[in-house]
MOPAC internal coordinates of N, CA, C and O (Angstrom, degrees):
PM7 1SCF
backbone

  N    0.0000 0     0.00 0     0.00 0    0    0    0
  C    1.4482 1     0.00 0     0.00 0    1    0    0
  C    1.5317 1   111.39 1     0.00 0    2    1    0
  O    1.2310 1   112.38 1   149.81 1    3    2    1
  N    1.3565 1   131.99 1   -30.19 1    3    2    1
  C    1.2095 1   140.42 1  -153.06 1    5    3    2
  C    1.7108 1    99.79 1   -88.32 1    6    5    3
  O    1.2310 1   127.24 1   132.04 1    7    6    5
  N    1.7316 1   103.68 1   -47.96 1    7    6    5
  C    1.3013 1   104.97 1   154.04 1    9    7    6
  C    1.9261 1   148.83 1   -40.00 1   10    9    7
  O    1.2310 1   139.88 1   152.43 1   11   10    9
  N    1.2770 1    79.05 1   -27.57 1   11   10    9
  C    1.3188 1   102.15 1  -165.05 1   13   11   10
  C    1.6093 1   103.04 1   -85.41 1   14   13   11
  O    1.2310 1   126.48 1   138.78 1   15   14   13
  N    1.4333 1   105.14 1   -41.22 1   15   14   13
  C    1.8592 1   106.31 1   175.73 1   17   15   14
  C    1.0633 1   103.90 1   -55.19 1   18   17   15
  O    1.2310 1   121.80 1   119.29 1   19   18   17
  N    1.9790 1   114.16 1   -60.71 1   19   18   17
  C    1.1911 1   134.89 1  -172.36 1   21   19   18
  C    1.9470 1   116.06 1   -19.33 1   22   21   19
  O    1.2310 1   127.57 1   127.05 1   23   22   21
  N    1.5566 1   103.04 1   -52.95 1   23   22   21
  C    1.2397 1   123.28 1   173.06 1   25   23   22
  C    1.7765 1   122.86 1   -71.17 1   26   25   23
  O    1.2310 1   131.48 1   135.20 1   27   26   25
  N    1.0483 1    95.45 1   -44.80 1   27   26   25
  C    1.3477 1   101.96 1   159.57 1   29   27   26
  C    1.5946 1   137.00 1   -62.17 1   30   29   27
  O    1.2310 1   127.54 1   140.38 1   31   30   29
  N    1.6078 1   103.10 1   -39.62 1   31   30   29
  C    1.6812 1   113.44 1   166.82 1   33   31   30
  C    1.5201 1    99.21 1   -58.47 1   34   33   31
  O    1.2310 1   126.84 1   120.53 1   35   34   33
  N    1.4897 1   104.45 1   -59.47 1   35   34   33
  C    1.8558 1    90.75 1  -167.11 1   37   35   34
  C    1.3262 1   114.74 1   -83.45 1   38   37   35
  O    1.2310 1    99.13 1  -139.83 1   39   38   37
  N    1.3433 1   155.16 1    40.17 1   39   38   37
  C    1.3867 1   159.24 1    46.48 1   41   39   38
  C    1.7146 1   105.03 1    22.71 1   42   41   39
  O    1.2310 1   120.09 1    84.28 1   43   42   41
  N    1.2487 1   117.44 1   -95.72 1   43   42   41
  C    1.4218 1   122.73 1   164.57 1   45   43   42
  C    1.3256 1   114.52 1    -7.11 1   46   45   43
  O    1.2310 1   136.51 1   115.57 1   47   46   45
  N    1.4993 1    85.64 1   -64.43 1   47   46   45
  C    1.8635 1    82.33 1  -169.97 1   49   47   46
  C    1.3505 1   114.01 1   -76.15 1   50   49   47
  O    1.2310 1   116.56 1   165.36 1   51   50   49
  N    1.7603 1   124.15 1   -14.64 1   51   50   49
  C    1.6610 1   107.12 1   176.87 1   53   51   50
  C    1.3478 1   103.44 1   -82.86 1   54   53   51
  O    1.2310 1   112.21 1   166.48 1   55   54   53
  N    1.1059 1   132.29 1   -13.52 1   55   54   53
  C    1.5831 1   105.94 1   152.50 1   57   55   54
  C    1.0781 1   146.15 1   -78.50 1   58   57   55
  O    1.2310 1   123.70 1  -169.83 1   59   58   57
  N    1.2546 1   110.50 1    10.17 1   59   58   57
  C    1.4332 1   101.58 1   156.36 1   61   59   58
  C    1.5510 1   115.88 1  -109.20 1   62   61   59
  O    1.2310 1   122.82 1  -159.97 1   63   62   61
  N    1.2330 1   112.21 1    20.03 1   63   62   61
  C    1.2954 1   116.65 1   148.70 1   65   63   62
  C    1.4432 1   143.40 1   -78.64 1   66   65   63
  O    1.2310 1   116.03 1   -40.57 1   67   66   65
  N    1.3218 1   125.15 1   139.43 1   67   66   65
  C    1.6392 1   108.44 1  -161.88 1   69   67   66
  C    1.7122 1   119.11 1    25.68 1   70   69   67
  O    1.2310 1   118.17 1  -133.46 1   71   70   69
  N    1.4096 1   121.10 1    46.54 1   71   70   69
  C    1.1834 1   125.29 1   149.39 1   73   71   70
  C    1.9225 1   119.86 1    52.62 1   74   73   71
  O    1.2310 1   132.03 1  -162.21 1   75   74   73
  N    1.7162 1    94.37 1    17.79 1   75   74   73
  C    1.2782 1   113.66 1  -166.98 1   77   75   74
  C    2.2544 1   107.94 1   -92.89 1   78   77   75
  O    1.2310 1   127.09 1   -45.08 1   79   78   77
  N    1.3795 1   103.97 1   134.92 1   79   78   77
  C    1.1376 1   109.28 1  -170.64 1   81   79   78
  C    1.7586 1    89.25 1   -73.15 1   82   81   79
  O    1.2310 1   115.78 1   117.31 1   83   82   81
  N    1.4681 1   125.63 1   -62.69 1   83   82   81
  C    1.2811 1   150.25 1  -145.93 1   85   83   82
  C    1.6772 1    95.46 1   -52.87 1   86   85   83
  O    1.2310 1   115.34 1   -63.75 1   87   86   85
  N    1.3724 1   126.44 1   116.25 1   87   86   85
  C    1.2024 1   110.13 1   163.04 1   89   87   86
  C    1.6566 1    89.30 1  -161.01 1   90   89   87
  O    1.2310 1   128.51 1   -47.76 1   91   90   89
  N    1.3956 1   101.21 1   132.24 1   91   90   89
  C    1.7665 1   111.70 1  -172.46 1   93   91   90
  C    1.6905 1    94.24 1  -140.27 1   94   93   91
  O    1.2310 1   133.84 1   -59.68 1   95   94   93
  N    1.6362 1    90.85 1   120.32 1   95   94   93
  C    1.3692 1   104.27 1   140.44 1   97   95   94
  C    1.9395 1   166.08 1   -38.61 1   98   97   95
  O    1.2310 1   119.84 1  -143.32 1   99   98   97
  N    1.3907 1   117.90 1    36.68 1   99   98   97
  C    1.3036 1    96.12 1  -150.94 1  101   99   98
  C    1.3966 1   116.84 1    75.51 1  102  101   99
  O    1.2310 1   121.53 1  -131.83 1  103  102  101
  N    1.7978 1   114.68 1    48.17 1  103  102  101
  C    1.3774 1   103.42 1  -173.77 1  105  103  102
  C    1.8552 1   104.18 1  -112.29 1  106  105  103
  O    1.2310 1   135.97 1   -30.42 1  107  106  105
  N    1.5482 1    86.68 1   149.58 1  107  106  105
  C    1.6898 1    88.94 1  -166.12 1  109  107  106
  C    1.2910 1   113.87 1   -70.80 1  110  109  107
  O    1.2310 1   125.34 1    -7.68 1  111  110  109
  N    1.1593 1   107.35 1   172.32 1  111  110  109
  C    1.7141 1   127.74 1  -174.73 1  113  111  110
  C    1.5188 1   108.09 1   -40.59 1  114  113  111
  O    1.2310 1   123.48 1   127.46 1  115  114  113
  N    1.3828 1   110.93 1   -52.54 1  115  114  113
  C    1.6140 1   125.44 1  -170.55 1  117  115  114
  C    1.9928 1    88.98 1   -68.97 1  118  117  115
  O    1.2310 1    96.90 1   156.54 1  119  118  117
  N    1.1316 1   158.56 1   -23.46 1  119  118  117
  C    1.2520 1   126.68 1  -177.94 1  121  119  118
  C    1.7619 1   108.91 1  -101.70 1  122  121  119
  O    1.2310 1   134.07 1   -35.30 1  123  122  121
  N    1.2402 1    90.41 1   144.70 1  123  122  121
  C    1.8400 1   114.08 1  -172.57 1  125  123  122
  C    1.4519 1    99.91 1   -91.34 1  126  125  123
  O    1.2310 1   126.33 1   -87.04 1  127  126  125
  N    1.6256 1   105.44 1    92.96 1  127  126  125
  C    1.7471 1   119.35 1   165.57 1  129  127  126
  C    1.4297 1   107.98 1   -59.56 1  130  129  127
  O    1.2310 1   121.51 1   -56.21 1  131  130  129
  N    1.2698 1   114.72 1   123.79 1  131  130  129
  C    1.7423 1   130.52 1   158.68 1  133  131  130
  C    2.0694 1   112.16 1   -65.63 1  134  133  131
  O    1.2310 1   140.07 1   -20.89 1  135  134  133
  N    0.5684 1    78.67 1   159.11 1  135  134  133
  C    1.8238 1    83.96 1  -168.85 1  137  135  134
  C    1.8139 1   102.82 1  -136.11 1  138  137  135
  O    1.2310 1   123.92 1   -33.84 1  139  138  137
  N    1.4237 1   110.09 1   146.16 1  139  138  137
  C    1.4679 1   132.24 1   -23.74 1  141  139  138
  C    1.7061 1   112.48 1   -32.44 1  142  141  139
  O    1.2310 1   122.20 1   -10.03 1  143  142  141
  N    1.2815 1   113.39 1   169.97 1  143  142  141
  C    1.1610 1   114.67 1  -176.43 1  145  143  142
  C    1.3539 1   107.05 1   176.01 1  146  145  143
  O    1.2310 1   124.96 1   -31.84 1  147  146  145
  N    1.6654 1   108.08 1   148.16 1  147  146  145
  C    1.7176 1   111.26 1   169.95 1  149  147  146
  C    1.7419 1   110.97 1  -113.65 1  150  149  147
  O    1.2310 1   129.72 1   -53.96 1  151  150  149
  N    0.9652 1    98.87 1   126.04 1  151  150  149
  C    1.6845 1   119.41 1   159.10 1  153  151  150
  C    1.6585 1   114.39 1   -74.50 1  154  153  151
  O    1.2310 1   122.91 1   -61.17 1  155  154  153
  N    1.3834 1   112.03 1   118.83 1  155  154  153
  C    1.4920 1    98.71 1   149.11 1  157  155  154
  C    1.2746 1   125.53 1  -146.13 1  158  157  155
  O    1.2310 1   115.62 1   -12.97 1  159  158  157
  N    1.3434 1   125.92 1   167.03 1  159  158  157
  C    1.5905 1   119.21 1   166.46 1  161  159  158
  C    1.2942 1   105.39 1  -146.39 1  162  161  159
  O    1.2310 1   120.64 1    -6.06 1  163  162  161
  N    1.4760 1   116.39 1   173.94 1  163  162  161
  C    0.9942 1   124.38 1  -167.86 1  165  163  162
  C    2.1706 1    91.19 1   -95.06 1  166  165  163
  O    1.2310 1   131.88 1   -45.68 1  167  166  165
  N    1.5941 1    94.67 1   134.32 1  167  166  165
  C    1.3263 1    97.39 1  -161.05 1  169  167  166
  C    1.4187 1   105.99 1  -103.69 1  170  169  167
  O    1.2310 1   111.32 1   145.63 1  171  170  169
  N    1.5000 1   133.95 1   -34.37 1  171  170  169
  C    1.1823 1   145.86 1  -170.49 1  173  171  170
  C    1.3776 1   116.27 1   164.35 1  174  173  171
  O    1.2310 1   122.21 1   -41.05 1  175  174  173
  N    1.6596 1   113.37 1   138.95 1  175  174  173
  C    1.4193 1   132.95 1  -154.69 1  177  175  174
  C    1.5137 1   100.30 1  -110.56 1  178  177  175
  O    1.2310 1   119.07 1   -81.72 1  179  178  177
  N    1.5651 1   119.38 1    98.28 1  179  178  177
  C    1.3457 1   144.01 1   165.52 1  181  179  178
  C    1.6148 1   117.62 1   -47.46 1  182  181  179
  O    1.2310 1   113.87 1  -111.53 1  183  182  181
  N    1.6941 1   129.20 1    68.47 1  183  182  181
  C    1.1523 1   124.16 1  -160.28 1  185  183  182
  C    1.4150 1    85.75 1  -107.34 1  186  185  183
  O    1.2310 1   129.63 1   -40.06 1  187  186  185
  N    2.0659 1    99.04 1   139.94 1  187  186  185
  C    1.5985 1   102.52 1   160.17 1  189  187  186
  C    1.2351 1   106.25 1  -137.21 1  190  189  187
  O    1.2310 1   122.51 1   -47.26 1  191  190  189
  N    1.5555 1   112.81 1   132.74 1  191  190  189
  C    1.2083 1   133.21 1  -179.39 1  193  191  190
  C    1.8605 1   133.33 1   -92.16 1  194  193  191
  O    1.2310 1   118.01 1   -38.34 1  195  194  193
  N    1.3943 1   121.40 1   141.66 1  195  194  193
  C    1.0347 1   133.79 1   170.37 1  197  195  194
  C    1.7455 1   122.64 1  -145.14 1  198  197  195
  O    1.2310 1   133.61 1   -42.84 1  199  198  197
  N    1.5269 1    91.30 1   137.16 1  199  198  197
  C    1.4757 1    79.34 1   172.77 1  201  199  198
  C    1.6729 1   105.14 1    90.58 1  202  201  199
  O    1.2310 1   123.70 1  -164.38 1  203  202  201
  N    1.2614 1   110.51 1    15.62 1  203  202  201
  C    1.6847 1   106.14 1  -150.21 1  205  203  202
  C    1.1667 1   129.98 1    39.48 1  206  205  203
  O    1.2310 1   120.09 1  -132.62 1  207  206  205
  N    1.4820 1   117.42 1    47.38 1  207  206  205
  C    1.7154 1   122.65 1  -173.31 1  209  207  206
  C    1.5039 1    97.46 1  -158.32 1  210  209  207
  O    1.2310 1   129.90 1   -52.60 1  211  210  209
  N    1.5362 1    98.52 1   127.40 1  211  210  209
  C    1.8953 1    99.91 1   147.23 1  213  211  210
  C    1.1092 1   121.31 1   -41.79 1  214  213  211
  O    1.2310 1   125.68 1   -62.31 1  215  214  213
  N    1.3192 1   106.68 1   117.69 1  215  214  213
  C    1.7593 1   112.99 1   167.20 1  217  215  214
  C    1.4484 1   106.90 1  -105.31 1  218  217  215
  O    1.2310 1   128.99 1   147.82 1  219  218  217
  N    1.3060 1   100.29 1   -32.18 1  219  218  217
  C    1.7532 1    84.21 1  -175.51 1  221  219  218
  C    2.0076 1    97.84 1  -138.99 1  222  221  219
  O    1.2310 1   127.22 1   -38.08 1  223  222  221
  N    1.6597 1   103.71 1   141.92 1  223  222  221
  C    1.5841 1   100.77 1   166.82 1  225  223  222
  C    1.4800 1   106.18 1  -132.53 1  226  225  223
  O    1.2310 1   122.11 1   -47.46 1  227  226  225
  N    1.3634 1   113.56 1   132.54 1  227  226  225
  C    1.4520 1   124.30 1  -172.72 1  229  227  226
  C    1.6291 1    91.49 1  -122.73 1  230  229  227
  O    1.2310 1   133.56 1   -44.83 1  231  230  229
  N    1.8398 1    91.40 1   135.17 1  231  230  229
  C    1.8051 1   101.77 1   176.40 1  233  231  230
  C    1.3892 1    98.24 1   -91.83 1  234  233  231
  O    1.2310 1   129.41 1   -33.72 1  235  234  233
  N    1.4556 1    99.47 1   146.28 1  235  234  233
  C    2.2202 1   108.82 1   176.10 1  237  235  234
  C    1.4545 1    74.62 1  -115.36 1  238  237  235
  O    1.2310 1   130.24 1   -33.54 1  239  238  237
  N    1.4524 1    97.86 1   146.46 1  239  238  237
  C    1.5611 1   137.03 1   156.28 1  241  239  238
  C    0.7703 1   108.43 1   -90.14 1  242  241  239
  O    1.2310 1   117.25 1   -11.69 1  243  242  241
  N    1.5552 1   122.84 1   168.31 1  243  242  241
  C    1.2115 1   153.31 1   134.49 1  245  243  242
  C    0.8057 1   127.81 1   -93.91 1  246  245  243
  O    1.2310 1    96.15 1  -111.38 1  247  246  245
  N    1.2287 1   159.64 1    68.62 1  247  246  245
  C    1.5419 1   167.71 1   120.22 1  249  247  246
  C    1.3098 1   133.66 1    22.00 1  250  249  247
  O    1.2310 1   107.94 1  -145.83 1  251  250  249
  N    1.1744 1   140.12 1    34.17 1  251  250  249
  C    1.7505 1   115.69 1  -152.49 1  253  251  250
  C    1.6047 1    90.91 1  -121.51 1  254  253  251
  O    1.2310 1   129.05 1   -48.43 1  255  254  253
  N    1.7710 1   100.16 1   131.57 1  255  254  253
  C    1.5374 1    89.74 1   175.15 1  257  255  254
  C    1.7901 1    82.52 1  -119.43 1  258  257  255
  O    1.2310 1   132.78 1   -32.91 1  259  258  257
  N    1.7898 1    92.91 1   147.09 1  259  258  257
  C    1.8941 1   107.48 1   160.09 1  261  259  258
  C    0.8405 1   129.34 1  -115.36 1  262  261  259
  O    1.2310 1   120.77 1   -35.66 1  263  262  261
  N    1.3268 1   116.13 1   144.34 1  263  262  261
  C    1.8175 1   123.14 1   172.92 1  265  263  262
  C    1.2655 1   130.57 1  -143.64 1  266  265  263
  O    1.2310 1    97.81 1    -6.47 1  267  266  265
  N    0.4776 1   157.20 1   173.53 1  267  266  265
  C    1.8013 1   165.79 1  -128.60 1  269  267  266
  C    1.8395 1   101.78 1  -111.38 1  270  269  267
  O    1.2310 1   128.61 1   135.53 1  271  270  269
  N    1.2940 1   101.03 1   -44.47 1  271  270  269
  C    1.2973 1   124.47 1  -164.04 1  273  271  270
  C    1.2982 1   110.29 1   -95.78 1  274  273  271
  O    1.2310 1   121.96 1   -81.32 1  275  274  273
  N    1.5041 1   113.85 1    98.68 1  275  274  273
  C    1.6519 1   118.25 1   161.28 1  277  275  274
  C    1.2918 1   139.29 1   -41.40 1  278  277  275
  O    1.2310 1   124.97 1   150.75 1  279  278  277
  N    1.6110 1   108.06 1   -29.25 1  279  278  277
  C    1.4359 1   150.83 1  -179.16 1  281  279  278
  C    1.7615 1    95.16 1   -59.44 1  282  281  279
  O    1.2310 1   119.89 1   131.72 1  283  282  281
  N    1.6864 1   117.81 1   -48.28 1  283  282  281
  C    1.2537 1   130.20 1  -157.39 1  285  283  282
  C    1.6397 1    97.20 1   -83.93 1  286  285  283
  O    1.2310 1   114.31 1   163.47 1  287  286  285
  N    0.9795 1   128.38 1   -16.53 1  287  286  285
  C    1.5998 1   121.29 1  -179.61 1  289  287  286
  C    1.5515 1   117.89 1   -44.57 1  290  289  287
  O    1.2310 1   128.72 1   124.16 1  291  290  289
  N    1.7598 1   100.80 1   -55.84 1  291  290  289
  C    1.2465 1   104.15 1  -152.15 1  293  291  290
  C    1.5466 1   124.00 1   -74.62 1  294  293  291
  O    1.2310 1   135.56 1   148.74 1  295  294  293
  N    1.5684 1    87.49 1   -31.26 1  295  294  293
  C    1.6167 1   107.75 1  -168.12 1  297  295  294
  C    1.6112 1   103.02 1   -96.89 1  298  297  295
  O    1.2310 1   116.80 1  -173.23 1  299  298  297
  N    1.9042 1   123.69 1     6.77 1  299  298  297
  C    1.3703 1   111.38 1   143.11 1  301  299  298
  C    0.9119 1   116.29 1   -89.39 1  302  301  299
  O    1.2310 1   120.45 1   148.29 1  303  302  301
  N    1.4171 1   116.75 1   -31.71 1  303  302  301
  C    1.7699 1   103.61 1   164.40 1  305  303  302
  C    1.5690 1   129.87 1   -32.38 1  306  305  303
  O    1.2310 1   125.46 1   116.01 1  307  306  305
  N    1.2436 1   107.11 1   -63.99 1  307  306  305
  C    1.6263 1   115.54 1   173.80 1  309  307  306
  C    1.0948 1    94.24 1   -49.90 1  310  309  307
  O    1.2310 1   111.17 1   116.76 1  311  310  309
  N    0.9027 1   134.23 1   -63.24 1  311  310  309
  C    1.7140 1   130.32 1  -145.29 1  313  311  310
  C    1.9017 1    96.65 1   -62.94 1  314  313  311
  O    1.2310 1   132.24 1    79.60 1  315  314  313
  N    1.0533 1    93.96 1  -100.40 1  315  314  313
  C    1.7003 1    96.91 1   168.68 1  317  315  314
  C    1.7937 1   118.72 1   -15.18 1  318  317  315
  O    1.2310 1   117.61 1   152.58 1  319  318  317
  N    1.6097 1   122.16 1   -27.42 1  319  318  317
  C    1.2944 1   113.54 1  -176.05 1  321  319  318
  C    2.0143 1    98.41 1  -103.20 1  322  321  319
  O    1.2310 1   126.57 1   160.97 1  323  322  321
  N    1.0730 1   104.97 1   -19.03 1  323  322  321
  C    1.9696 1   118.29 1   155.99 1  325  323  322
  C    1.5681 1   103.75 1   -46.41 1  326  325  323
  O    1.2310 1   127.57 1   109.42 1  327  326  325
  N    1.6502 1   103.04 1   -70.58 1  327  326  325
  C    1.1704 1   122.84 1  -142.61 1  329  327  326
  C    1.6081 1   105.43 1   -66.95 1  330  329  327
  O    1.2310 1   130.90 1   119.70 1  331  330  329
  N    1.2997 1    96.57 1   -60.30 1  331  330  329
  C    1.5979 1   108.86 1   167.09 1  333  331  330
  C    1.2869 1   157.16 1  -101.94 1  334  333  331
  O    1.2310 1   111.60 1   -71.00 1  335  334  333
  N    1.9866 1   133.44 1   109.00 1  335  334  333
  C    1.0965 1   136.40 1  -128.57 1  337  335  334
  C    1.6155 1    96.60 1   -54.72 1  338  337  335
  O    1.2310 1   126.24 1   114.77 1  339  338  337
  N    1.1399 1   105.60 1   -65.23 1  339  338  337
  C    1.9127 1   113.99 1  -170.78 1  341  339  338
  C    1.7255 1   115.80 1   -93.46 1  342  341  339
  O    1.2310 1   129.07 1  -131.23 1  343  342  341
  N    0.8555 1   100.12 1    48.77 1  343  342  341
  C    1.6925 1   120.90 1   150.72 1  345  343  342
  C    1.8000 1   148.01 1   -62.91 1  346  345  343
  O    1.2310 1   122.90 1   -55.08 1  347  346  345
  N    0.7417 1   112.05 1   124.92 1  347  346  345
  C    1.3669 1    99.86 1   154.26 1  349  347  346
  C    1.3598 1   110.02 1   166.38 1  350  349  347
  O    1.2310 1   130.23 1   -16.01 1  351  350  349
  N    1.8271 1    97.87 1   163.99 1  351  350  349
  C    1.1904 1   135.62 1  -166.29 1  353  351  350
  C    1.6164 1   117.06 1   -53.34 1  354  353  351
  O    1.2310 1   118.92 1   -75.57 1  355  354  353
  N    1.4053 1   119.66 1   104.43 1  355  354  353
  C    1.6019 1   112.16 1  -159.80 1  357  355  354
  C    1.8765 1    94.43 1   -96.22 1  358  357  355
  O    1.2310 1   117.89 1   139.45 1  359  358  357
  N    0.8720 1   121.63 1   -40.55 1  359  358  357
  C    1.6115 1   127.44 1  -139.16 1  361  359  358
  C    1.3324 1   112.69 1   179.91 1  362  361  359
  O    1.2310 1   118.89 1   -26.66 1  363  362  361
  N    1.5574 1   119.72 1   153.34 1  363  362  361
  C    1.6849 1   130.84 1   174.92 1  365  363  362
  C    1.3537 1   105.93 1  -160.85 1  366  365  363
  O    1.2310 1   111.08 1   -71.38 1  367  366  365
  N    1.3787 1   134.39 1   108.62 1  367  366  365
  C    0.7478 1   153.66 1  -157.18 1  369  367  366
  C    1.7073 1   119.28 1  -146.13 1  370  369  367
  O    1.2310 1   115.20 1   -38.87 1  371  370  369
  N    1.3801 1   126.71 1   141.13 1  371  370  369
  C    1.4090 1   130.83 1  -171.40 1  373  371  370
  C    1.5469 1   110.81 1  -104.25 1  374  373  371
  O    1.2310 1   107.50 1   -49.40 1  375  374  373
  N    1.0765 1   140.92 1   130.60 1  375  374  373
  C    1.4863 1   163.59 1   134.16 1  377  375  374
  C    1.3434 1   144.88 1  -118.93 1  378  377  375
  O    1.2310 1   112.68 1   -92.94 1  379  378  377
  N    1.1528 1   131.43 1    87.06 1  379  378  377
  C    1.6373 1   130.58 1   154.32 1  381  379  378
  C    1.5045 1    78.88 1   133.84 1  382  381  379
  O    1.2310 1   109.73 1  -145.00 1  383  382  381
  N    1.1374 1   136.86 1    35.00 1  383  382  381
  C    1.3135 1   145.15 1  -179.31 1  385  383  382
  C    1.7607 1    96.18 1    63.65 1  386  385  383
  O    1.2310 1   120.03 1  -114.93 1  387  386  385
  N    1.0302 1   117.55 1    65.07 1  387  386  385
  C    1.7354 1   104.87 1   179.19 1  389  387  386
  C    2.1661 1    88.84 1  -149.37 1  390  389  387
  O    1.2310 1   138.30 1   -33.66 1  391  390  389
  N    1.1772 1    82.13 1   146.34 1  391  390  389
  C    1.8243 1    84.92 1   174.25 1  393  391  390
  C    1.2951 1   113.76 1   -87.96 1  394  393  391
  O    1.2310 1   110.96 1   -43.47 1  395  394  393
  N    1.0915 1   134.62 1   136.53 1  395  394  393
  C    1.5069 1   122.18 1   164.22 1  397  395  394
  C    1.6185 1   128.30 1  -127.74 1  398  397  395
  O    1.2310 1   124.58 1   -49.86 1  399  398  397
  N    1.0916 1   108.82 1   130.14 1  399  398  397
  C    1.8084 1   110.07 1  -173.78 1  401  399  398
  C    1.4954 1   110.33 1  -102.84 1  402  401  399
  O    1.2310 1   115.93 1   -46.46 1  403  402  401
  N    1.3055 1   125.34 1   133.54 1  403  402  401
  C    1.4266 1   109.21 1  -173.26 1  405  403  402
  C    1.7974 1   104.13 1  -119.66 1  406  405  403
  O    1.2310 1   123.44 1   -34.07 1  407  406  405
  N    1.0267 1   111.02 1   145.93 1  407  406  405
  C    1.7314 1   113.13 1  -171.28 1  409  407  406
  C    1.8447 1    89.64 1  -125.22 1  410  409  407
  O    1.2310 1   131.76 1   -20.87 1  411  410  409
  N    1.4477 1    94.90 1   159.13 1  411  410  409
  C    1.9475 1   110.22 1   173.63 1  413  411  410
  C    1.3484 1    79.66 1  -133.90 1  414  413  411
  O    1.2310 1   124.97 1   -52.34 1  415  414  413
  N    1.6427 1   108.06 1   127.66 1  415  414  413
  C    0.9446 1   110.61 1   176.93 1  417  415  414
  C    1.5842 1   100.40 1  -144.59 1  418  417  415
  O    1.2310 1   114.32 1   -54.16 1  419  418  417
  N    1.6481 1   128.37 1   125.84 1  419  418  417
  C    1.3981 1   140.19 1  -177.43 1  421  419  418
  C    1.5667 1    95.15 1   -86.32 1  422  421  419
  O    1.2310 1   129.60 1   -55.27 1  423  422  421
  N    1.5817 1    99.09 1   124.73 1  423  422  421
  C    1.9960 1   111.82 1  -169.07 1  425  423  422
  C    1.6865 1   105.33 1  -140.37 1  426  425  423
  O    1.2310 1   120.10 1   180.00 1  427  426  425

């Protein structure tokens, strides 16, 4: 359950980024993303141990929002590295004619 907010709070928060409605979860093949738009998933779980025990687990994101607009890369970048304490800028890369910027972001 704790997970489940977890995903949901940071949802919340990509909308109020770049002023974008579009924000999908880990959504499957069968749904048709609107653009601009953010993609995310949960990317990998940052566990550090002592004592032979998890003491601490931090979720990594995946981040990548796309758009049509090359123009739109730069100034979500800032925004997203503003917006969020443990961020950053992984990659930007072009496919299916769509731009894509990818962020790792601990949420």
């Amino acid at each position: 359950m704790a997970n489940e907010l977890k995903w949901e709070d940071l949802r919340d928060q990509l909308y109020l980024i770049h002023d974008t409605e579009n924000v999908y979860y880990d959504p499957p093949e069968s749904i048709r993303m609107d653009f601009p738009c953010f993609r995310f998933e949960l990317n990998n779980i940052d566990v550090k141990h002592a004592d032979n025990k998890a003491y601490s687990k931090k979720p990594r994101w995946a981040v990548t929002y796309i758009t049509r607009d090359i123009e739109e890369i730069e100034q979500v970048a800032e925004e997203m590295l503003e917006h969020f304490k443990y961020c950053n800028f992984d990659t930007s890369f072009r496919a299916d004619n769509l731009e894509h910027a990818v962020f790792n972001l601990y949420f």
